[in-house]
N, CA and C of each residue as an Amber inpcrd file, in Angstrom:
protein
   537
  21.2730000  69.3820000  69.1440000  22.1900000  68.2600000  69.1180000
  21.6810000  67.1480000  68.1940000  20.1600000  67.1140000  67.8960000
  19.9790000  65.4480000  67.2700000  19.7430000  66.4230000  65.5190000
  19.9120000  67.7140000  65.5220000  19.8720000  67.8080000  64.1830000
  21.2180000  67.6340000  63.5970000  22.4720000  68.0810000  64.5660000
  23.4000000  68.4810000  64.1170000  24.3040000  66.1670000  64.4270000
  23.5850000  65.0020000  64.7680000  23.3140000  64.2470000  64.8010000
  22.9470000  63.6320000  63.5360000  22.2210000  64.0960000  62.6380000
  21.3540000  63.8760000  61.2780000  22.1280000  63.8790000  60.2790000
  22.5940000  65.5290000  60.4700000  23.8980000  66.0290000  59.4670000
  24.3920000  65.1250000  59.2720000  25.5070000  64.9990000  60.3700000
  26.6300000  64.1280000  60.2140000  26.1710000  62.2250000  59.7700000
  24.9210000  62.0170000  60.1500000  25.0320000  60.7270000  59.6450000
  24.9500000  60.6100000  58.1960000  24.0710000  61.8780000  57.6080000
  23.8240000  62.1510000  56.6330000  25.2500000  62.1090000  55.1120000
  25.9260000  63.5720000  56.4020000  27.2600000  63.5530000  55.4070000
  28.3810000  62.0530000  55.5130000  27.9990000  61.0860000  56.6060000
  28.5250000  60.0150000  56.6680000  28.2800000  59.2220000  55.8280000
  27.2670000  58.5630000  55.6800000  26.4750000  58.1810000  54.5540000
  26.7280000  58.6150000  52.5090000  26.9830000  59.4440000  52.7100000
  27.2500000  60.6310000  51.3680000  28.6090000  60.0540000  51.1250000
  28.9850000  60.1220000  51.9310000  30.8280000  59.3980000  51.7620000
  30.9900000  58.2590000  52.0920000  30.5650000  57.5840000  52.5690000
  30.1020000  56.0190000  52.4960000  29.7390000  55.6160000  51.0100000
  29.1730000  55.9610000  50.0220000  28.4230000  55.1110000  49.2760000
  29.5090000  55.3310000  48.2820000  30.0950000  56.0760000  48.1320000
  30.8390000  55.8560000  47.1480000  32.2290000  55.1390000  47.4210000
  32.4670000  55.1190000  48.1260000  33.8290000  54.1710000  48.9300000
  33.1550000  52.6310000  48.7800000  31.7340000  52.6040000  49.1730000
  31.6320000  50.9550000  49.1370000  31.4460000  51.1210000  47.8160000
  31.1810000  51.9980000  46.8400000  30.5250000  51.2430000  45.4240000
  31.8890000  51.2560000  44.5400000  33.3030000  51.8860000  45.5020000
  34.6760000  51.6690000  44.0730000  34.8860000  50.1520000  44.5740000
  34.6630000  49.5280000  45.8690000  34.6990000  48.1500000  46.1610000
  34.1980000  47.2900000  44.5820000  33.4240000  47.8250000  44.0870000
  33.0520000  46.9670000  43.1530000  33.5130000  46.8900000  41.6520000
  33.8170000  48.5080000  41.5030000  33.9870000  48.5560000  40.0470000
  36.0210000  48.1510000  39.7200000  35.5910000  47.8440000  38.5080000
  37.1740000  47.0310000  38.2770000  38.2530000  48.2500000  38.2780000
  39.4450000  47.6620000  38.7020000  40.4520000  48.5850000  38.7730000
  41.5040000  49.2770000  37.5980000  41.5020000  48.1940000  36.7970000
  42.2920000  48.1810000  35.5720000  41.7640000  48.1800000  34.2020000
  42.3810000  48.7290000  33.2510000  41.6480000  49.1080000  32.0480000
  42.9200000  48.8640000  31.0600000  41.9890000  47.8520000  29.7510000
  42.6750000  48.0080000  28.3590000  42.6290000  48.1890000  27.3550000
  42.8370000  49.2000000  26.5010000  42.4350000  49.4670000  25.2220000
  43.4580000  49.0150000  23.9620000  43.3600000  49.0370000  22.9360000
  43.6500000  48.7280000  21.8240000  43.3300000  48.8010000  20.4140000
  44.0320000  49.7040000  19.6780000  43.4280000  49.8520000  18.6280000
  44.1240000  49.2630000  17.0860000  44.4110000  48.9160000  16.0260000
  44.9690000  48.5090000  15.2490000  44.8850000  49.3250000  13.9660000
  45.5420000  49.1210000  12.7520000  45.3970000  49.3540000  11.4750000
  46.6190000  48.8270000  10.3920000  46.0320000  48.4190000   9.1480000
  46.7260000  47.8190000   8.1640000  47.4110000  48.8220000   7.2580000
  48.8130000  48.8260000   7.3690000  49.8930000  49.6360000   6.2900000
  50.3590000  49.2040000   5.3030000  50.0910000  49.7990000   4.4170000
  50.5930000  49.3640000   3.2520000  52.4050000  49.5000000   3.0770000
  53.0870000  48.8420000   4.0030000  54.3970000  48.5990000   3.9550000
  54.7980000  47.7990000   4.4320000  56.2440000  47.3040000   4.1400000
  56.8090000  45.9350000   4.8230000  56.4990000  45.8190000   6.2440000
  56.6200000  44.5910000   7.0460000  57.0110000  44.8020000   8.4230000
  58.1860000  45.6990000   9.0810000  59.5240000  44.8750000   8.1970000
  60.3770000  45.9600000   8.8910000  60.7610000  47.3540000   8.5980000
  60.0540000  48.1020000   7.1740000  60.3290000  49.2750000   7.5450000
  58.9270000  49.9740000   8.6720000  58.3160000  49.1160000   8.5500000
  57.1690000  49.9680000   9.1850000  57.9340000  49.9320000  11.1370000
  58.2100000  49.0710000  11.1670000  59.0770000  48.7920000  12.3580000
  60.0830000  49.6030000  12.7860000  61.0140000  49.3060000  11.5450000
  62.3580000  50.2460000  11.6040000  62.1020000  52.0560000  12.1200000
  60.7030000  52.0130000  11.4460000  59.9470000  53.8010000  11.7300000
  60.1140000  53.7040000  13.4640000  58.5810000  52.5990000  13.5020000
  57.9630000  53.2170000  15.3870000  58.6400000  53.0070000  16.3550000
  59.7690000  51.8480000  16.0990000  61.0410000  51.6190000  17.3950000
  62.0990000  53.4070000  18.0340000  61.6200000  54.2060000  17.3880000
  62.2780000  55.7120000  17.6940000  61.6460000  56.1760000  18.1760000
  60.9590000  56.4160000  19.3420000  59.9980000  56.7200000  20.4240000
  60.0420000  58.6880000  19.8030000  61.1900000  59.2350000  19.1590000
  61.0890000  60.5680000  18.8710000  60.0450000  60.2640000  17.7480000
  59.8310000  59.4430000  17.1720000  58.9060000  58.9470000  15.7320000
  57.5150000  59.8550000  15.9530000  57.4700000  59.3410000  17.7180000
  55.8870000  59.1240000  17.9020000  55.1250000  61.0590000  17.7630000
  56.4620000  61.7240000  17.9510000  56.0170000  63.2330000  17.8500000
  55.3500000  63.3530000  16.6870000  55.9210000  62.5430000  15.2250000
  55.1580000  62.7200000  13.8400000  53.9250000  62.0750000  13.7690000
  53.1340000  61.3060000  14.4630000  51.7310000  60.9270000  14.2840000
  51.2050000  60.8250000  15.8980000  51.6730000  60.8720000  17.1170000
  50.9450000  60.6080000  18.0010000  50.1620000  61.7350000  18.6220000
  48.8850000  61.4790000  18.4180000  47.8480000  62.7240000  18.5690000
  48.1490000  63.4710000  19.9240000  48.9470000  63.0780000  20.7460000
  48.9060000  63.9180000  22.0260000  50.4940000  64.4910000  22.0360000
  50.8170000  64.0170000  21.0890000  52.1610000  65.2040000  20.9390000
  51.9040000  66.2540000  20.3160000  51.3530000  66.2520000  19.3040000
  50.7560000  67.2820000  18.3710000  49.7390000  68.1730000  19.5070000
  49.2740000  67.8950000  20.2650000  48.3010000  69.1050000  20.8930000
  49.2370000  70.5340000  21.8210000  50.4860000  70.2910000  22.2550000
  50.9040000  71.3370000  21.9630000  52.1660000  71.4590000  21.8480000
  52.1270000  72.1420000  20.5840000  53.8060000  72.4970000  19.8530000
  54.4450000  73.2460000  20.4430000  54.2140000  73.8820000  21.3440000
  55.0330000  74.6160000  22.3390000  55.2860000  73.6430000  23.8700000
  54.8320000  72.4620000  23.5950000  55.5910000  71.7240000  24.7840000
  57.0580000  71.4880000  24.7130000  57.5370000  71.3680000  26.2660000
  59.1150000  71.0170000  26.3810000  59.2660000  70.0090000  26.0940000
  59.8970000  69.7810000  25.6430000  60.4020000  67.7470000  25.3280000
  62.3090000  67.7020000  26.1120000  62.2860000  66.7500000  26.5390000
  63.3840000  66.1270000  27.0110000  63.6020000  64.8640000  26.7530000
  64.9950000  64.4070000  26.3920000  65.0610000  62.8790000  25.6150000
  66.3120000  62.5400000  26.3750000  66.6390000  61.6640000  27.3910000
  67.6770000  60.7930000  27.6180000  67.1390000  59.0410000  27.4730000
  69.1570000  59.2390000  26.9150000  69.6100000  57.9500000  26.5070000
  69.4370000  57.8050000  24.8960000  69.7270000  56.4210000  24.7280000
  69.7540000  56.1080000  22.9180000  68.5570000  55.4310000  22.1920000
  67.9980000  56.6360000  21.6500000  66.8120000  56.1240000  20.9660000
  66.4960000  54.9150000  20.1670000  65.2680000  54.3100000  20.3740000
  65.4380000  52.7920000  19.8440000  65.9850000  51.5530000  20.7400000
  66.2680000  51.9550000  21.9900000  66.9010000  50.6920000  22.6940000
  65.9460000  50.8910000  23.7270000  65.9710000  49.7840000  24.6150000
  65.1360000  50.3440000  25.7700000  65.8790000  50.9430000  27.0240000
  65.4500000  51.7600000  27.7270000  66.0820000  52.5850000  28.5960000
  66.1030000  53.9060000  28.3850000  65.5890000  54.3900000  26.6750000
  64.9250000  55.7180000  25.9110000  64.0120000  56.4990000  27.0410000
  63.9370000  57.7850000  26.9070000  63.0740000  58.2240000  27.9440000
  63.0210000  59.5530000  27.2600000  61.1270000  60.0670000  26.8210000
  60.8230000  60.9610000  26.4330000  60.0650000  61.6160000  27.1130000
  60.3180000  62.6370000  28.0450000  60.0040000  63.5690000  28.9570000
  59.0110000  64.6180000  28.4060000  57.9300000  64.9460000  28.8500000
  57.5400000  66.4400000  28.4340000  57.0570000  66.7330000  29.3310000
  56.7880000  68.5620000  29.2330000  55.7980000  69.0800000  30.3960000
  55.0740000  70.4640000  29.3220000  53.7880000  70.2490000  29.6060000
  53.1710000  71.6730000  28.6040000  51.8410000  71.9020000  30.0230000
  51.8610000  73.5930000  29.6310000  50.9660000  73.8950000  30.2080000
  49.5930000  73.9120000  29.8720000  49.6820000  72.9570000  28.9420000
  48.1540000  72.6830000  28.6730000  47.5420000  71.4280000  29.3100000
  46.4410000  71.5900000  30.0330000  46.5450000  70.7130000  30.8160000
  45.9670000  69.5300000  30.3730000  45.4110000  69.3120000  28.7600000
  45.3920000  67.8480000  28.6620000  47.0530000  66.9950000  28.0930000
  47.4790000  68.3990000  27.9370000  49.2060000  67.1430000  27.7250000
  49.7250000  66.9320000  29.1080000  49.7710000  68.3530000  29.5870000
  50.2270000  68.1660000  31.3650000  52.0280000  67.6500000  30.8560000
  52.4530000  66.6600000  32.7860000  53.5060000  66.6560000  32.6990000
  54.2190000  65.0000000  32.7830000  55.1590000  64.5620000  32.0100000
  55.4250000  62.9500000  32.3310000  56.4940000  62.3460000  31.4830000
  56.4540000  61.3780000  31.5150000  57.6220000  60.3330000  30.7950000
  57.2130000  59.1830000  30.1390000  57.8700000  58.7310000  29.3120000
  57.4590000  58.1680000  28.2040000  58.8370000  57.0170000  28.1120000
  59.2140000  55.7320000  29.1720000  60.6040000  55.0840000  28.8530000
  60.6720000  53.5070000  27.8140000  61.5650000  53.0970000  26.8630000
  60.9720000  52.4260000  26.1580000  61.8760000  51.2060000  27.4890000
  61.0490000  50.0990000  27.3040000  60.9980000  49.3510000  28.3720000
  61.4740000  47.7260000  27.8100000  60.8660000  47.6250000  26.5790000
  61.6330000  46.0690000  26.0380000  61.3870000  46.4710000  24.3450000
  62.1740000  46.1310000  24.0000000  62.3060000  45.7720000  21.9730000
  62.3640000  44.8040000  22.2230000  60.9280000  43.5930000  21.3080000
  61.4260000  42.4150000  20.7770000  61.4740000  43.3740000  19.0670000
  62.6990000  42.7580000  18.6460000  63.1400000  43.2590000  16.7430000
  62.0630000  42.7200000  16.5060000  61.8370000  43.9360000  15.7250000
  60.8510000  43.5120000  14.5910000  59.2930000  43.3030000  14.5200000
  59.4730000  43.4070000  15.9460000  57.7670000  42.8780000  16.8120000
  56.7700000  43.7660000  17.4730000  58.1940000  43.9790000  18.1020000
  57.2660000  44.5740000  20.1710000  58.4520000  45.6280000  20.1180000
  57.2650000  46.8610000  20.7610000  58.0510000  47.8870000  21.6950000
  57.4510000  47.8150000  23.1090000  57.5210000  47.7150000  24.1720000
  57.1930000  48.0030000  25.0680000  57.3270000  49.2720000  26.0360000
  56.6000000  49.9640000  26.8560000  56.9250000  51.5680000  27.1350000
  56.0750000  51.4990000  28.5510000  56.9320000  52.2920000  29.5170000
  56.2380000  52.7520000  30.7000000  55.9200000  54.1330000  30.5840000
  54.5230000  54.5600000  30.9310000  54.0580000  55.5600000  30.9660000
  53.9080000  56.0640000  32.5720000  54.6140000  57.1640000  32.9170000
  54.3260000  57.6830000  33.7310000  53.6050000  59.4300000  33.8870000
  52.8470000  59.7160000  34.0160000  51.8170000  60.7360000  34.4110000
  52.0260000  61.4730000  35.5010000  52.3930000  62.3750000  35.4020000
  53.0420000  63.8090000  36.8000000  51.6310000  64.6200000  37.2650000
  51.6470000  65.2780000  35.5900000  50.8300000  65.8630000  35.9010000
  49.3620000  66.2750000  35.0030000  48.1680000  66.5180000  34.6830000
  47.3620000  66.8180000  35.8590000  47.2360000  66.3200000  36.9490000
  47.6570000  64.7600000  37.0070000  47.3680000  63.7490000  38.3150000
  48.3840000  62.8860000  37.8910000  49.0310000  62.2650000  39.1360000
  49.7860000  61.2570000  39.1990000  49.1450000  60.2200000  38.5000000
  49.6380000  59.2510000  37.6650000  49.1620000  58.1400000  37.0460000
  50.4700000  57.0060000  36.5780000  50.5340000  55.8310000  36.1450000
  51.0270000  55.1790000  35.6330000  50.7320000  54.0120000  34.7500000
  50.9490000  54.2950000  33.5730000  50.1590000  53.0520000  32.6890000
  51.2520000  52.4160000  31.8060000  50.8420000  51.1510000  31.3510000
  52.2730000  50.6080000  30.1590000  51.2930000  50.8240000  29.0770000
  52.3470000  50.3680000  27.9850000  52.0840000  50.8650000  26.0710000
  52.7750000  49.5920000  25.6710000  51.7310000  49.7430000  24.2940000
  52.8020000  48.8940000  23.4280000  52.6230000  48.8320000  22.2240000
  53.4450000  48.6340000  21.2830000  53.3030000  48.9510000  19.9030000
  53.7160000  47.5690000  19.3530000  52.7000000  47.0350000  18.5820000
  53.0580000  45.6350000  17.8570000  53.1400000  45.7930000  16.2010000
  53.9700000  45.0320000  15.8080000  53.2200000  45.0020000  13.9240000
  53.4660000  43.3210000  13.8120000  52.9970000  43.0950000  12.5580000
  52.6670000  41.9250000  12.2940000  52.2330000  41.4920000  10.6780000
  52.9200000  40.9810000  10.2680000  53.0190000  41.3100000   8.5600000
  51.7570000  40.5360000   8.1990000  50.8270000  40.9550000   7.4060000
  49.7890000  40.9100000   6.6200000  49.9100000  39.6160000   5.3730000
  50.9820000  40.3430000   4.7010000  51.3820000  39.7830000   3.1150000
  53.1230000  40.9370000   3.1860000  53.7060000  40.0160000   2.2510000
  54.9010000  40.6640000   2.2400000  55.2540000  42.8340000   1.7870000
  53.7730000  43.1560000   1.6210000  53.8320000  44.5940000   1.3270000
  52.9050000  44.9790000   2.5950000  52.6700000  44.3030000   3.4690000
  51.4440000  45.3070000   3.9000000  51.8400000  44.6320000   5.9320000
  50.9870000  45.7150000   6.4810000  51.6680000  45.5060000   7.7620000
  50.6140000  45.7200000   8.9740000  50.1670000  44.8060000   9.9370000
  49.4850000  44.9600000  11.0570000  49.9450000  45.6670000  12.0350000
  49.6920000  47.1270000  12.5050000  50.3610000  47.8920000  14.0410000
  49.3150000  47.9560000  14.5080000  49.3070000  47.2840000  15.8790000
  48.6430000  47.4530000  16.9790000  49.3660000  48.2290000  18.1210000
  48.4250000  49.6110000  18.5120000  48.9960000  50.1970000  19.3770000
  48.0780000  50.2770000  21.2040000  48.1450000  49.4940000  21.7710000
  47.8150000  49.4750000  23.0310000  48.2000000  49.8390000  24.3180000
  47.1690000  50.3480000  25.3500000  47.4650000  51.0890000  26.6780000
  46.4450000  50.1140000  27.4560000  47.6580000  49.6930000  28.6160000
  46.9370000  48.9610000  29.6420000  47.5950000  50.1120000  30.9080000
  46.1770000  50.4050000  31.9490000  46.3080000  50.9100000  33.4850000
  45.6230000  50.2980000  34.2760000  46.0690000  50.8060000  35.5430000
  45.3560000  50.2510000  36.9340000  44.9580000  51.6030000  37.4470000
  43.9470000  51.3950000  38.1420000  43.1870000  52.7650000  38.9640000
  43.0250000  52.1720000  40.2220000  43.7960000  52.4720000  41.2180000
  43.6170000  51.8740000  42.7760000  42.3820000  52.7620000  43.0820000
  41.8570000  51.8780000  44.3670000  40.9530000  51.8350000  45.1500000
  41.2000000  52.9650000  45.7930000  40.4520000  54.2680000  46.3170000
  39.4140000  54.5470000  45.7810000  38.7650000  55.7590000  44.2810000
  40.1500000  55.6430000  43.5510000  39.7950000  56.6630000  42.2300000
  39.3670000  55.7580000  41.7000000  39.6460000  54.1900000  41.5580000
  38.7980000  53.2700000  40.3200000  37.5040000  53.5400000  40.3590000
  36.7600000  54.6220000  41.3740000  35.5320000  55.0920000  40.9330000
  35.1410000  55.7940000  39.6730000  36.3080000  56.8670000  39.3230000
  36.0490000  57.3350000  37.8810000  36.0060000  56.3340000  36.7450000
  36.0750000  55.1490000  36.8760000  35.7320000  54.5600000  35.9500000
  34.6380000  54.2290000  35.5960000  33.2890000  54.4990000  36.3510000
  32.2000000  54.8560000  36.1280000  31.9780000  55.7270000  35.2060000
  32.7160000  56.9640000  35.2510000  32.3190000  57.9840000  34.5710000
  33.2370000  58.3540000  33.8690000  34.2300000  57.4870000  33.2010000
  35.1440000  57.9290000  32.2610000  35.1610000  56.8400000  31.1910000
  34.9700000  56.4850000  30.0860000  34.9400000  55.5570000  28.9840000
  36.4580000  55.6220000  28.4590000  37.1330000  54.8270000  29.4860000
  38.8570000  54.5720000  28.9580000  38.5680000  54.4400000  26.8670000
  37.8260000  53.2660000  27.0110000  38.1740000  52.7150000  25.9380000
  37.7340000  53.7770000  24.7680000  36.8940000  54.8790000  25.3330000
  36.4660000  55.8390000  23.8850000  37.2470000  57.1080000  24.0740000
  37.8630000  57.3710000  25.2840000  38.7480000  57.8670000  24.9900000
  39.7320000  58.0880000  24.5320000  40.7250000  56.5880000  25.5510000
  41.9960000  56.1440000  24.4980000  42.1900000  55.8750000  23.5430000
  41.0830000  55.0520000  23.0820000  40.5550000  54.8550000  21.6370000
  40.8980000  55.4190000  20.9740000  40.1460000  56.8960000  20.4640000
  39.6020000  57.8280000  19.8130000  41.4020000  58.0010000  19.2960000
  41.8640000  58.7120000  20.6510000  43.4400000  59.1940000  20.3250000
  44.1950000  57.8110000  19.5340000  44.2570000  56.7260000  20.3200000
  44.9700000  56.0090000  19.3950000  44.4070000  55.7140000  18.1860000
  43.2100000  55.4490000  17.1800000  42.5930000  55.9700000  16.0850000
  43.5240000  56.9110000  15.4200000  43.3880000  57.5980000  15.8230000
  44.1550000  59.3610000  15.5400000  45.5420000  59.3520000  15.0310000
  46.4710000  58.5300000  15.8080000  47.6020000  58.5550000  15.9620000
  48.3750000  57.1890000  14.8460000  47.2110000  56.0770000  14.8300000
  47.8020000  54.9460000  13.4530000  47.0730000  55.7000000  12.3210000
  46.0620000  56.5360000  12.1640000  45.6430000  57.1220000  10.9500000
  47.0120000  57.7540000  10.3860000  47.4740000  58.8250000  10.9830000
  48.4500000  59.3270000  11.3680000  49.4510000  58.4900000  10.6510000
  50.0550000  57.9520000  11.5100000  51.2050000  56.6410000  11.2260000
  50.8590000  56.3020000   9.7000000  49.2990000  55.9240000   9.1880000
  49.4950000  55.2700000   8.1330000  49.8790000  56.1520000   6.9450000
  48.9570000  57.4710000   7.2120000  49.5920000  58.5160000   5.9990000
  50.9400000  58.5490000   5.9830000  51.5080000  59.2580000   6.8590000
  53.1010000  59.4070000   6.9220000  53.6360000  57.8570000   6.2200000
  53.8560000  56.8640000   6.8560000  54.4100000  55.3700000   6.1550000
  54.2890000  54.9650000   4.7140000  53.1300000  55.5620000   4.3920000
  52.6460000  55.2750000   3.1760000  52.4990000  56.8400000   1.8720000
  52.9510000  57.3640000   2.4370000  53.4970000  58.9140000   1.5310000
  54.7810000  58.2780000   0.0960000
């Protein structure tokens, strides 16, 4: 009885420490990455406001060409909604809805995440004119990780992850814009 006593404080303990230590770590995460185009504001604009756009440079559409895509409503307005599901499981399954157009400025987008794991994060795509030929897009992802998964944020580097892909995806953007 006092071994099988030990165990359990033991395995109590084991699951204890990590419950008190997501108490600490932050819940929410934001990344952001930018790059300068050599094109006006508004055609560079006129491009990324078509959420179908994002299939031609966004690095996680491109990973698999055999994903389903589904598109309701009218592209470019908000209320757009780009659906996919691939069985690969870093595209997995989710939605993509555009959420506010300021012209010329701002896209705003809710990201929702099915599957590998339920998730929900917002997006946003900014530009911002440089000089009358050349163009600032900033493309950013803000999430929240409730209590108690905000533990993987210990062991997951949002920002070199998301990073990396959004990197990927204005490189992307800038070839295509500038062809």
């Amino acid at each position: 009885m006092k071994i099988l006593k030990i165990i359990l404080s033991v395995v109590a303990i084991l699951v204890a420490i990590p419950l008190i230590l997501a108490l600490f770590v932050k819940k929410t995460y934001s990344v952001e990455r930018e790059i300068n185009i050599e094109k006006p504001q508004r055609e560079v604009f006129d491009y990324i406001k078509f959420l179908k756009n994002q299939n031609n440079f966004s690095k996680w559409a491109t990973m698999d060409p055999a994903m389903k895509q589904e598109f309701r409503g009218t592209d470019g307005q908000a209320g757009f909604v780009s659906a996919w599901e691939s069985k690969d499981k870093n595209v997995g399954k989710g939605e993509q809805t555009i959420v506010g157009i300021t012209e010329g400025e701002r896209i705003d987008y809710d990201l929702h995440f099915i599957e590998p794991f339920e998730s929900k994060s917002k997006a946003y795509l900014l530009t911002a004119p440089v000089s009358d030929s050349q163009t600032k897009v900033t493309w950013g992802f803000t999430g929240r990780m409730n209590y108690p998964m905000n533990i993987m944020q210990l062991f997951m580097n949002m920002e070199d992850m998301i990073g990396d892909d959004l990197n990927t995806g204005l490189s992307n953007l800038k070839r295509i814009m500038e062809q």
